[in-house]
VEXKOLRO-125492 format. One record per atom (N, C-alpha, C): y, z, x; atom name; residue in one letter. Coordinates in steps of 0.2 Angstrom, whole numbers, plus 2048, in hexadecimal, padded with zeros to 3 digits. Atoms other than C-alpha are relative to their C-alpha. Example, Ala and Ser with C-alpha at 12.3 -4.5 7.8 and 13.67 -1.06 7.14 Angstrom:
<pts>
> 7FA	800	804	N	a
> 7EA	827	83E	CA	a
> 806	800	804	C	a
> 7FA	7FF	7FC	N	s
> 7FB	824	844	CA	s
> 805	803	7FC	C	s
</pts>
This chain:
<pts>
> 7FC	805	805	N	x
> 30D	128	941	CA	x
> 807	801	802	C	x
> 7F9	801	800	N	x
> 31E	122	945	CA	x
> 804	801	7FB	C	x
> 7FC	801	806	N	x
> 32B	124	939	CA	x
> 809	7FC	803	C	x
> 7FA	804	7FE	N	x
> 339	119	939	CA	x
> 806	803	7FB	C	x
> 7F9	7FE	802	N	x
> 34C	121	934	CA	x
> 805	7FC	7FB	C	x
> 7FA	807	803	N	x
> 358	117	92A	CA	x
> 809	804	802	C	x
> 7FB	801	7FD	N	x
> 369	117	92E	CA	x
> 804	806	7FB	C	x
> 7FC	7FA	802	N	x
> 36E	124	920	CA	x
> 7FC	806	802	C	x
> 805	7FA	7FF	N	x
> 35E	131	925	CA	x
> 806	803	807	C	x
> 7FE	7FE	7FB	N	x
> 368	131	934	CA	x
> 809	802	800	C	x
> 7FB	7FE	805	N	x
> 379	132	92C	CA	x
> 802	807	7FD	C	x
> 800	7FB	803	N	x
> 373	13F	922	CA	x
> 800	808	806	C	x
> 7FD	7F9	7FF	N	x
> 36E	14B	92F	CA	x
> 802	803	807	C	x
> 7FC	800	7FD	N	x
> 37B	147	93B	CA	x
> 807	804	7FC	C	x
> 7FA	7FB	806	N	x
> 386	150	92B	CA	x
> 7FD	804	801	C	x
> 802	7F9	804	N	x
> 37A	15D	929	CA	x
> 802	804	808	C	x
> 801	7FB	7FB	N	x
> 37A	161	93B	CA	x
> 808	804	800	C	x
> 7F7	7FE	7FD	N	x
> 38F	161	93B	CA	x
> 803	806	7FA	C	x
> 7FF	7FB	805	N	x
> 38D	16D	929	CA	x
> 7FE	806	803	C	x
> 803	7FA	7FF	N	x
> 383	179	931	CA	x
> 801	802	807	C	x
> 7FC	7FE	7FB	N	x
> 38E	17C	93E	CA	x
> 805	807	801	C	x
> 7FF	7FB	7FF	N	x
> 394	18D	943	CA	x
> 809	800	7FB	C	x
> 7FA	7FE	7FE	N	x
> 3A6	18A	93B	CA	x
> 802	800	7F8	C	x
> 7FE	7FF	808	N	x
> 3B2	18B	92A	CA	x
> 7FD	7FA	7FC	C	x
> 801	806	805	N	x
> 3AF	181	91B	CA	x
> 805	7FA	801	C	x
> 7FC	803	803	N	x
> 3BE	17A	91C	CA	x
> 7FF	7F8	809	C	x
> 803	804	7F9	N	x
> 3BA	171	92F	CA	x
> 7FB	7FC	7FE	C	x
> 806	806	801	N	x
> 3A9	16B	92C	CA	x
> 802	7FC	7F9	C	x
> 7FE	805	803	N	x
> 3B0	163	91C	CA	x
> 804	7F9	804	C	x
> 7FC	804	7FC	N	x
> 3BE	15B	927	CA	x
> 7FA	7FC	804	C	x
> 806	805	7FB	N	x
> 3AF	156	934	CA	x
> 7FD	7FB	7FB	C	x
> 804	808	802	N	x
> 3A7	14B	927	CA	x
> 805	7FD	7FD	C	x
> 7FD	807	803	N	x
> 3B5	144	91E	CA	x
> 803	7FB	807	C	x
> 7FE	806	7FA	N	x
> 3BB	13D	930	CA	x
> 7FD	7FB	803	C	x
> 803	807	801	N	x
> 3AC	131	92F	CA	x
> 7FF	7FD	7FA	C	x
> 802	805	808	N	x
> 3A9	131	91D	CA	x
> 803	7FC	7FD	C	x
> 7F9	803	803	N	x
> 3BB	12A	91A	CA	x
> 801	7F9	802	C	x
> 7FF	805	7FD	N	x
> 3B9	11D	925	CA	x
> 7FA	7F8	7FF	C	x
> 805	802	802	N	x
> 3A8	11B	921	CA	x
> 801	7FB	7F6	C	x
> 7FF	805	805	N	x
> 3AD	116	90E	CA	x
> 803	7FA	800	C	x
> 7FF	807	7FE	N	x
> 3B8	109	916	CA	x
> 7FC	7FA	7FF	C	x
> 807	806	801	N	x
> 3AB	0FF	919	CA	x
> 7FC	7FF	7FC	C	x
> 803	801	807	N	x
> 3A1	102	90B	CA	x
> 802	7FB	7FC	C	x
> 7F9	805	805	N	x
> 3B0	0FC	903	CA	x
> 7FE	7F8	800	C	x
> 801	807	7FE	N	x
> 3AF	0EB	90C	CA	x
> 7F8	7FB	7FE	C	x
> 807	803	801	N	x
> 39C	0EA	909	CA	x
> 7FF	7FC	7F9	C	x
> 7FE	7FF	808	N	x
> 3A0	0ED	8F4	CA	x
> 803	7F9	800	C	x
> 7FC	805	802	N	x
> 3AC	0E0	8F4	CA	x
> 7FE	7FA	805	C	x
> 803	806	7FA	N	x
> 3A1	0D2	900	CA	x
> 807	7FE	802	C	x
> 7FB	801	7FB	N	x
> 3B1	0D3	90B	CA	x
> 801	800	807	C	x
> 803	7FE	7F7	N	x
> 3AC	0CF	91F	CA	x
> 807	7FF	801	C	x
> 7F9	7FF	7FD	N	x
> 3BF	0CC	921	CA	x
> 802	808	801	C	x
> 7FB	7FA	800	N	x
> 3C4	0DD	91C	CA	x
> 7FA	805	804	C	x
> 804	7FA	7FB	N	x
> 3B5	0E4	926	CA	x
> 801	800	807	C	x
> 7FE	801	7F7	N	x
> 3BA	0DB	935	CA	x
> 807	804	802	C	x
> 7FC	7FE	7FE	N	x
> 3CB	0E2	932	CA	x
> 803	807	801	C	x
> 7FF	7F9	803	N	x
> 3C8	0F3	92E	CA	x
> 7FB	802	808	C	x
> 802	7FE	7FC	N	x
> 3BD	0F4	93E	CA	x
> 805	800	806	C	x
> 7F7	7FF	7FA	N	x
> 3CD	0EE	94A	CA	x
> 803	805	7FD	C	x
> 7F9	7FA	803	N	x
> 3D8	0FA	940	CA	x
> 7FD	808	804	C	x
> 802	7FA	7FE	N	x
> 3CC	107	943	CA	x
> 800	800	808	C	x
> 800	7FE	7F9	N	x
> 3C8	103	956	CA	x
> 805	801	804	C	x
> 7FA	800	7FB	N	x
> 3DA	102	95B	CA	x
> 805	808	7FE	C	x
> 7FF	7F9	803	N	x
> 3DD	113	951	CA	x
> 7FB	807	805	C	x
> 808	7FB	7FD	N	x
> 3CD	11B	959	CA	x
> 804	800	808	C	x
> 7FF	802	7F8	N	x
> 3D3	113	96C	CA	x
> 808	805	800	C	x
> 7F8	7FC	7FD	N	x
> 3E7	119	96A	CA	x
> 801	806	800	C	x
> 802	7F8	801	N	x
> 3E2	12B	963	CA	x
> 7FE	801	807	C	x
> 801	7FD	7F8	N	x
> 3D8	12C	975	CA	x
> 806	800	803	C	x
> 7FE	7FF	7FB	N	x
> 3E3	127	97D	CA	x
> 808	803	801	C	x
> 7FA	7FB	802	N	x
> 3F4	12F	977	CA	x
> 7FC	808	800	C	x
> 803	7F9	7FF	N	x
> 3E7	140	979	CA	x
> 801	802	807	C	x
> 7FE	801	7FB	N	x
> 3E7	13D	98A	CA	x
> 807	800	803	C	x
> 7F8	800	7FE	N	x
> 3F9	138	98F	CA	x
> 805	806	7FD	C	x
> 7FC	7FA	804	N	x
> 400	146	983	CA	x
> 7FE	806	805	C	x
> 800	7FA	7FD	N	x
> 3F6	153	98C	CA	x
> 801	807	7FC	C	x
> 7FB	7FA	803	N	x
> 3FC	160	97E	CA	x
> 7F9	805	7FD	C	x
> 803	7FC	7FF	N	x
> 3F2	16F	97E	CA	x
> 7FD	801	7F9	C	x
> 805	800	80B	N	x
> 3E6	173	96A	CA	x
> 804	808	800	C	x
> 7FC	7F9	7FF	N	x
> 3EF	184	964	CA	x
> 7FA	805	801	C	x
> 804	7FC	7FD	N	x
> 3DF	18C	966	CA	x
> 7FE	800	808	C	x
> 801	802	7F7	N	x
> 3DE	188	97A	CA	x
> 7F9	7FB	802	C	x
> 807	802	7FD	N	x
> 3CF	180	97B	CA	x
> 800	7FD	803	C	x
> 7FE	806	7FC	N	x
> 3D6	16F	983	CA	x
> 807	7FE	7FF	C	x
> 7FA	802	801	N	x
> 3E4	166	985	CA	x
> 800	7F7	7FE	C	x
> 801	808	807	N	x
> 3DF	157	977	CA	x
> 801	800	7FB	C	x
> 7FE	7FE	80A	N	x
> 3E9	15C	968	CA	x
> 802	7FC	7FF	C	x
> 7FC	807	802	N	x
> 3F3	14D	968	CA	x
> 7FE	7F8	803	C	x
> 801	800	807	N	x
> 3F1	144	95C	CA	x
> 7FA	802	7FC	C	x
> 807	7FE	802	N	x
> 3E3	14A	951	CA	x
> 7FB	7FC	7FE	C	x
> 805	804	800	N	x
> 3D4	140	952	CA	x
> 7FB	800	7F8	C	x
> 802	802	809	N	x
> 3CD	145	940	CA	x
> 803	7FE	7FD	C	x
> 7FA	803	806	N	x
> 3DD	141	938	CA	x
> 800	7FA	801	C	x
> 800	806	7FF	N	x
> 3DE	132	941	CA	x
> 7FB	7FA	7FE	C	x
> 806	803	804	N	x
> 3CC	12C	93C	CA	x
> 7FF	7FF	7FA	C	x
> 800	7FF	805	N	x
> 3CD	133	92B	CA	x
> 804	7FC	7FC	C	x
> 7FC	802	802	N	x
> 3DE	12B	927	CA	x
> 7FD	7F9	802	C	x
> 803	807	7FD	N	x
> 3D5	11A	92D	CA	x
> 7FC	7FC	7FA	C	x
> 802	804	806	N	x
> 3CD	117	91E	CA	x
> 803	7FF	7FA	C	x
> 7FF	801	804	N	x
> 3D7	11B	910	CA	x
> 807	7FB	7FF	C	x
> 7FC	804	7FE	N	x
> 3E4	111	919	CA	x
> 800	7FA	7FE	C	x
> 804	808	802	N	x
> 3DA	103	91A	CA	x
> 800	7FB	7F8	C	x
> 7FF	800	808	N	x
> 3D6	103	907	CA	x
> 806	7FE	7FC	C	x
> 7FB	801	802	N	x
> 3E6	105	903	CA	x
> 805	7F8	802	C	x
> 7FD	806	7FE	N	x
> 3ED	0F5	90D	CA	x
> 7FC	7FA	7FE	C	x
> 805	807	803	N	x
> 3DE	0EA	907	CA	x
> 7FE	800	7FA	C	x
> 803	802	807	N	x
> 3D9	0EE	8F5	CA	x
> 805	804	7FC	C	x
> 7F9	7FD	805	N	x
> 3E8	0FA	8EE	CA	x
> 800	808	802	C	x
> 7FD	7FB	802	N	x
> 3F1	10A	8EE	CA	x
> 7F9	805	7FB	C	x
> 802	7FB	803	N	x
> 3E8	111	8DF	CA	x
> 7F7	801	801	C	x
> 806	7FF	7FE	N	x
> 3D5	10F	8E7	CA	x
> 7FF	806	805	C	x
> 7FE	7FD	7F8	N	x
> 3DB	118	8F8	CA	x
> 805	808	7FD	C	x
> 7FC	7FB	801	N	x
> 3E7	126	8F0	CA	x
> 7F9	808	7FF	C	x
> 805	7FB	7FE	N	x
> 3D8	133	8ED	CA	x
> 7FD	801	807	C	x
> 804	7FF	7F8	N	x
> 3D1	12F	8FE	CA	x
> 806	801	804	C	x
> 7FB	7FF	7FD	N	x
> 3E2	131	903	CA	x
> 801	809	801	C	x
> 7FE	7FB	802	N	x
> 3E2	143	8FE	CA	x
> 7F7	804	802	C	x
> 805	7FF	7FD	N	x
> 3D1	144	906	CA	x
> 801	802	807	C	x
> 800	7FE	7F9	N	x
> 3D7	141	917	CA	x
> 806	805	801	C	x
> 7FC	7FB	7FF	N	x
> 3E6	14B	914	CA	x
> 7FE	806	800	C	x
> 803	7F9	800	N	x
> 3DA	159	912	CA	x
> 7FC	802	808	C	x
> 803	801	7F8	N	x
> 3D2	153	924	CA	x
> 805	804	803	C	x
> 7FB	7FC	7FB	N	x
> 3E1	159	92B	CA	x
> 801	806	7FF	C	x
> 7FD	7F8	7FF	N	x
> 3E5	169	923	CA	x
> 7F8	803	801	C	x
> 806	7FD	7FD	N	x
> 3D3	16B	92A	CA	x
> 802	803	807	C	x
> 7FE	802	7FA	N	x
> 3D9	168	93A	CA	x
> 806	806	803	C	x
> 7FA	7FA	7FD	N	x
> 3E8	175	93B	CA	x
> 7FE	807	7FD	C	x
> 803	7F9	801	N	x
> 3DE	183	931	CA	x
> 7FA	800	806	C	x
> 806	7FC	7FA	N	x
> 3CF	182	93F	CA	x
> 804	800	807	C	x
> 7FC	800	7FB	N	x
> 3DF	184	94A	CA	x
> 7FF	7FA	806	C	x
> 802	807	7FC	N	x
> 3D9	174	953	CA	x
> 807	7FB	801	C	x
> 7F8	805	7FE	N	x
> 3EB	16B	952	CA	x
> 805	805	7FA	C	x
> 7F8	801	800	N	x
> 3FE	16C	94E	CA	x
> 800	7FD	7F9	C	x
> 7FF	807	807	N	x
> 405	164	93D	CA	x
> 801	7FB	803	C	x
> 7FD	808	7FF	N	x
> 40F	155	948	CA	x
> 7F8	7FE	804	C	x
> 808	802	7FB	N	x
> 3FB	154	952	CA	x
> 7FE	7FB	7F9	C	x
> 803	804	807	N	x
> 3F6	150	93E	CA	x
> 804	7FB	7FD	C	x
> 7FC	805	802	N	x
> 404	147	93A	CA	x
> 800	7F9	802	C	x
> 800	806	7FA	N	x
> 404	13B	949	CA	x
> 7FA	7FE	800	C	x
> 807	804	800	N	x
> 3F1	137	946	CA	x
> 7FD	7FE	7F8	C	x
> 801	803	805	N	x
> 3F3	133	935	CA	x
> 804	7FB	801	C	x
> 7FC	807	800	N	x
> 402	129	937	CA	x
> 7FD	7F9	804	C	x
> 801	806	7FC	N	x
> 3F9	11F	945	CA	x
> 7F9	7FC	7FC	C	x
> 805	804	805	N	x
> 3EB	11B	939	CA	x
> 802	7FB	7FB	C	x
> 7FB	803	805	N	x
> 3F7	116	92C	CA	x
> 801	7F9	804	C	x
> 7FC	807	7FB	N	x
> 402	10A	938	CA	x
> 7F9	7FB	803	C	x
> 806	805	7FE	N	x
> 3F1	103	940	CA	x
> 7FC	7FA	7FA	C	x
> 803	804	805	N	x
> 3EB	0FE	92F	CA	x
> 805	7FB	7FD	C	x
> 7F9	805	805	N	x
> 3FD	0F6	928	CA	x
> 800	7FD	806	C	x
> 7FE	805	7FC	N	x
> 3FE	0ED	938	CA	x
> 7F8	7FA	800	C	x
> 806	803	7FD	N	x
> 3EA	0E6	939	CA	x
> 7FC	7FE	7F9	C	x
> 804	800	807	N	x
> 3E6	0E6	924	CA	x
> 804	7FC	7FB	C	x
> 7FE	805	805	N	x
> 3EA	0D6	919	CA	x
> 7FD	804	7FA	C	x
> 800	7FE	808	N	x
> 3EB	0D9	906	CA	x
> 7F8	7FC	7FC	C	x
> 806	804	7FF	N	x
> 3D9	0D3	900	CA	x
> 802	7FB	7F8	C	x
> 801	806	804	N	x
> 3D8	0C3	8F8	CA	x
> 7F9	800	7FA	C	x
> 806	7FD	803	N	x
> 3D1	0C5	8E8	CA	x
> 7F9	7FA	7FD	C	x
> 804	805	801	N	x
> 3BF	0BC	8E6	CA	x
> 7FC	801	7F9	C	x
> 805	7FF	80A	N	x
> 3BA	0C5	8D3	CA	x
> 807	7FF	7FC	C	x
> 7FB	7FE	806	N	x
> 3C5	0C3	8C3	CA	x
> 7FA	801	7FA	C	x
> 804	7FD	807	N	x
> 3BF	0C8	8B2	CA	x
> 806	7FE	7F9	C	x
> 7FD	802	808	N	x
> 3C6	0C3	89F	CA	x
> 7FD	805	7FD	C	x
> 802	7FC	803	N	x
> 3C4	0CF	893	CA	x
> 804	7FE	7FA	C	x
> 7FD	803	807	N	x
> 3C3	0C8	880	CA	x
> 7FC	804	7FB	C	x
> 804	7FC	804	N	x
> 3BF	0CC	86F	CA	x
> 7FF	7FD	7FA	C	x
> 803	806	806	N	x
> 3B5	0C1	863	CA	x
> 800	803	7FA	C	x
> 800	7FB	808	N	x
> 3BC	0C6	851	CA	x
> 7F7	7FF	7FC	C	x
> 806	802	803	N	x
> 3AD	0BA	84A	CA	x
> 7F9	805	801	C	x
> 807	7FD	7FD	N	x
> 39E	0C3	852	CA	x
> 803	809	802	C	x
> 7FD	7FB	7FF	N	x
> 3A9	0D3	853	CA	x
> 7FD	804	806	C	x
> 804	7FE	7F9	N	x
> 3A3	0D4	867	CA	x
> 807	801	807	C	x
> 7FC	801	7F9	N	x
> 3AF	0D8	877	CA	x
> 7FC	7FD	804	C	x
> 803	803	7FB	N	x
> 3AA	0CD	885	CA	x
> 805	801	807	C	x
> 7FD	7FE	7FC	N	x
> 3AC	0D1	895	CA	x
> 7FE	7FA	805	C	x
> 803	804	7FD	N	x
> 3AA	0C2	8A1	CA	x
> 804	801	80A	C	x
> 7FF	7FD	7F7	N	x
> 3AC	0C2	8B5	CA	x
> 7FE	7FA	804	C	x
> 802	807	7FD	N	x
> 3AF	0B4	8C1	CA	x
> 801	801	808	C	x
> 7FD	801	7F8	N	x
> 3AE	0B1	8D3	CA	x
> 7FE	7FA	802	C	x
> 7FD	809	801	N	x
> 3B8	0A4	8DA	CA	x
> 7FC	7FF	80B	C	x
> 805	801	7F9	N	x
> 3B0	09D	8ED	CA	x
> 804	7FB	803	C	x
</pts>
């Protein structure tokens, strides 16, 4: 018998494999909010039937994911643990900070400021597993940021809601419209 995967079986233990990895807590956290952050992104746009902001949040991200390689490259600067010389810009921070950016620039400030303080945690993942620099973490946050305010329109809103209160029938009504 065959069995067929679904897309979170395989999600899940592409996590499990990256928790049960030989390293601090505070790292393997970091390794999964640098997909998980990005990952709610798009969740985001699925929530709100928004294929614009999906299409935008995928440019934002592949041009963030593209210039991270390739400023790792041309930098050349060395990880302070020696391993390689790809520490600049940090590639979880830049991924990480890719989603709450996004959020932020298409649906508001107070959706995005927790996951803000999520990816802020990616990074001081990234400088306690000695794996980067602050300005490595800095620079691959900021280029997530900047990628998303340059690539991410303000989302046009398609739900309103009224919210009344019927002395008569002594009832709160809550109604909810969307405009097409």
């Amino acid at each position: 018998m065959i069995k067929i995967f679904h897309k979170q079986s395989i999600l899940f233990f592409f996590m499990l494999s990256i928790i049960t990895a030989e390293y601090s807590i505070e790292r393997k956290i970091g390794d999964i909010l640098q997909l998980g952050l990005p990952a709610t992104a798009i969740l985001s746009t699925y929530y709100m039937e928004d294929s614009d902001g999906f299409k935008s949040f995928i440019k934002s991200y592949a041009i963030t994911v593209s210039a991270t390689s390739i400023l790792k490259v041309i930098s050349h600067k060395e990880r302070p643990d020696g391993s390689d010389y790809m520490s600049f810009p940090s590639g979880h921070t830049s991924s990480a900070f890719s989603g709450p950016s996004f959020i932020h620039f298409r649906y508001g400030l107070r959706y995005a400021a927790p996951l803000y303080l999520l990816a802020a945690f990616t990074g001081y993942s990234r400088i306690e597993s000695n794996k980067h620099y602050l300005e490595d973490v800095i620079a691959g946050a900021s280029l997530a940021i900047f990628s998303s305010w340059c690539f991410t329109k303000k989302y046009d809103k398609k739900y309103s809601f009224q919210l009344d209160y019927d002395r008569n029938n002594k009832m709160i009504i809550l109604d909810f419209y969307k405009s097409f």
